[in-house]
N, C-alpha and C positions, 0 to 999 in steps of 0.2 A: 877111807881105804880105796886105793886105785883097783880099778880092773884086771888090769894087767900083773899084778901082785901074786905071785903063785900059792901064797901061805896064807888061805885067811885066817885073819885072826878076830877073833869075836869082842865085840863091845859092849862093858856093863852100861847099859840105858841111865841106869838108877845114880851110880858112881859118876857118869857124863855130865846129869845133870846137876849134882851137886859141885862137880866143880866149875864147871859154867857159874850156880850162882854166888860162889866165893868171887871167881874170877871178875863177876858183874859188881860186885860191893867193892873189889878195889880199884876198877875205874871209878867208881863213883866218887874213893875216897880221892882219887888223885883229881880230880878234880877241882879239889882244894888246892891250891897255887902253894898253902903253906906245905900243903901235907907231900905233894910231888916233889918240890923245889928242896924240903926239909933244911928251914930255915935255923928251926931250932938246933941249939950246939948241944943241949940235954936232953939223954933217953927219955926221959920223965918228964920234960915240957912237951915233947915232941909225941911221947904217948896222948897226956891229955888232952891234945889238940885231935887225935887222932879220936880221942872219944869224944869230943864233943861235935867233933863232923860225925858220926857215929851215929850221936843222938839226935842229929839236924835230922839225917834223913831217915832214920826211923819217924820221928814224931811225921815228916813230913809223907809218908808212906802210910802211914792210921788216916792225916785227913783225907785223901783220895778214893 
């Protein structure tokens, strides 16, 4: 929020940061060239792909 703004308007902390970390999982996902680019011409292949980068970075987020 600017200074200059005559109306503050207050920010849920809690809500901010939970959409931060959605917003942080779907760069991650786009990161996948398939998953950005969306290669796939079916909903349904272009999901399971979407789960299986899903489960990349999960599993890869337990070793750490």
């Amino acid at each position: 929020m600017r200074k200059s703004r005559k109306k503050r308007v207050g920010v849920d902390r809690s809500l901010y940061r939970l959409r931060n970390l959605v917003e942080r999982c779907f760069n991650k996902l786009k990161n996948a060239r398939r998953v950005a680019t969306r290669y796939d011409k079916t909903a349904e292949s272009f999901l399971g792909f979407i789960d299986i980068t899903s489960i990349r970075l999960w599993v890869r987020h337990l070793s750490t």
